[in-house]
C-alpha positions, 0 to 999 in steps of 0.5 A: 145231155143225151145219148143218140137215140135216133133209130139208126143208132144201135139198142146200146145208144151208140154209132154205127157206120152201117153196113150196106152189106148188112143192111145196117144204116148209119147212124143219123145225127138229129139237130137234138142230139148236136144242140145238146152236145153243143149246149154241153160244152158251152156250159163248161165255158159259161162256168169258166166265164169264157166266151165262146170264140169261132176258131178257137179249138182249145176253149174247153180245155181252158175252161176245165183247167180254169175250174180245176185251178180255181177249186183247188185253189179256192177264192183268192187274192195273191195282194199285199193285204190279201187272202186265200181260201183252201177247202173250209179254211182261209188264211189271211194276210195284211201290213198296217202301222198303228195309228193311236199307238193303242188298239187301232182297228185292223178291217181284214181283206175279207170276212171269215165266213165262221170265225177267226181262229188266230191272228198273228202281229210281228214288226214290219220294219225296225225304224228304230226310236232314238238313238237305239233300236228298241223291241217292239211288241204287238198285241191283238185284241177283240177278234171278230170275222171281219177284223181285229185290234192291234196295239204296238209298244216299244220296250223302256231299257229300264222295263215298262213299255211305251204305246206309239203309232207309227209302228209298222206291223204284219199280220197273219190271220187263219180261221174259216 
């Protein structure tokens, strides 16, 4: 971009309306100087992946609005297995059930860029076993950015626990 630099325009490189009085022309408006603004503006669409509509009035509009939301927001995915990134940090989420009863592997929704700082396992639903309803308790293991192992087991009345698939589970991860 540019400012006006037609000989008309004032030493400053703003318009002027020209006074007829005065002898001052107005402002010439050079093909340069309308290509730049234009290809300005379009550039701000582009960023925005907005396509330049004839008529439309408001695209400049969408497009900075678009680019606030999406840098504030950081990438994301609003999914049931999902993610979101806010600055350096992302934050992870996703449902599973254990499939071996030990040390299932878990492929988060995408790869941390640096590391996983903590991952979170709790029960998903209650299906209970047998004729109680017993605790159940979750374990996560072998953290690396791009997933983990979970392990779930049911807590004996009499203590011990008994490793079972089908356990249904949530996780929370958060790392950068």
């Amino acid at each position: 971009m540019h400012r006006i630099d037609v000989p008309s325009a004032t030493a400053d490189h703003q318009f002027t309306e020209g006074s007829v009085a005065g002898g001052v022309p107005a402002t010439t408006v050079s093909a340069a100087w309308l290509n730049d603004m234009q290809e300005e503006l379009i550039s701000i669409l582009a960023a925005a992946s907005i396509a330049p509509v004839k008529g439309d009035q408001d695209q400049v509009l969408a497009a900075i609005l678009a680019l606030i939301a999406a840098q504030a927001g950081g990438m994301r995915s609003l999914t049931p297995n999902g993610f979101r990134q806010i600055g350096d940090i992302v934050l992870q989420w996703g449902f599973g059930t254990t499939a071996t009863g030990n040390l299932d592997d878990v492929v988060f929704p995408v790869t941390f860029p640096d590391e996983v700082w903590a991952v979170i396992v709790m029960e998903s639903a209650a299906a209970g076993w047998g004729p109680t309803v017993q605790p159940t308790v979750y374990g996560c293991a072998n953290k690396i950015p791009s997933g983990f192992k979970v392990s779930g087991a049911r807590v004996l009345a009499g203590g011990g626990a008994l490793y079972e698939s089908g356990l249904f589970y949530n996780y929370i991860a958060v790392g950068r």
